[in-house]
C-alpha positions in Angstrom: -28.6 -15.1 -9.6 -27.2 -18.1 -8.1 -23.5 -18.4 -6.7 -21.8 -21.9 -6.6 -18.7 -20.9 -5.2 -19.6 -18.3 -2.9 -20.4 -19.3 0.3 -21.9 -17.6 3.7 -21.8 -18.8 7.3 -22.4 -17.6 10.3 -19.8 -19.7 12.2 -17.1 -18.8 9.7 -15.2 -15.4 9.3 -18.4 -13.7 10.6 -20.6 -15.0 7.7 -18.1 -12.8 5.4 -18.9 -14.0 1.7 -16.1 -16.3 1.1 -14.9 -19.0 -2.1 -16.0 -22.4 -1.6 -16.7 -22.6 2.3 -12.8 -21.7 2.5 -11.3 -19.0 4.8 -10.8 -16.5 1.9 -13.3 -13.9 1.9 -14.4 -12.8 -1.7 -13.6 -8.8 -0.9 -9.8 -10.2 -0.6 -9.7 -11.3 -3.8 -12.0 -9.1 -5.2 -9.7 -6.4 -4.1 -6.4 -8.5 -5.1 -8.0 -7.9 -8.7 -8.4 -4.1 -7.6 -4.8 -4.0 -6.8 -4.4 -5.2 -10.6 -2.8 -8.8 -10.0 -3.8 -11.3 -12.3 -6.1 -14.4 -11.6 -2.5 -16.4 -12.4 -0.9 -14.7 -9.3 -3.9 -14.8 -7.2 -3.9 -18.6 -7.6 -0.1 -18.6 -7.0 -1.0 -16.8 -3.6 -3.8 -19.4 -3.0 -3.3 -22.4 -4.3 -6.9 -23.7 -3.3 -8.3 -21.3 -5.5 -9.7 -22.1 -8.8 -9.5 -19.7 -11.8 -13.4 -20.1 -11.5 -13.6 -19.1 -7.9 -12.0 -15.9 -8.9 -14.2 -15.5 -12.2 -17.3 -15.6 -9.7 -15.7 -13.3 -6.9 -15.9 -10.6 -9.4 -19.6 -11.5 -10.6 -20.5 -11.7 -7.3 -18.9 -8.3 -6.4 -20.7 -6.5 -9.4 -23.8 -8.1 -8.0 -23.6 -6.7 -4.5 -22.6 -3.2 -5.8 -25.9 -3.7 -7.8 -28.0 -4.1 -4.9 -26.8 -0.7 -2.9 -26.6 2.6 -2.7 -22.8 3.9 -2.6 -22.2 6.9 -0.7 -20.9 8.7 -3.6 -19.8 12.4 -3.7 -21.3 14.6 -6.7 -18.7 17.0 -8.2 
């Protein structure tokens, strides 16, 4: 799968995943989502977000959940 929006370098914010080559890391706005605000008020909070930016946080998220094992406890 190929992300447009989703960006990782080195020489920014560790190489953290983030939207667009911006400084906002897709696990804070993955975890705005989490927090249950919507995309409306996540782009309120950042207005150089696009609702698309957030649309592909959350692919992108589901993707790298995918791709590893979660240290999950069995009850």
């Amino acid at each position: 799968m190929k992300f447009e929006r989703i960006t990782v370098n080195p020489a920014q914010m560790g190489g953290v995943p983030c939207i667009r080559g911006l400084r906002i890391p897709v696990a804070t706005v993955v975890g705005m989502l989490a927090d249950g605000m919507s995309t409306a008020e996540i782009l309120d909070a950042y207005p150089d977000l696009e609702p698309d930016d957030v649309q592909e946080a959350l692919i992108f998220a589901a993707e790298a959940v995918r791709e590893r094992a979660l240290p999950l406890t069995v009850s």
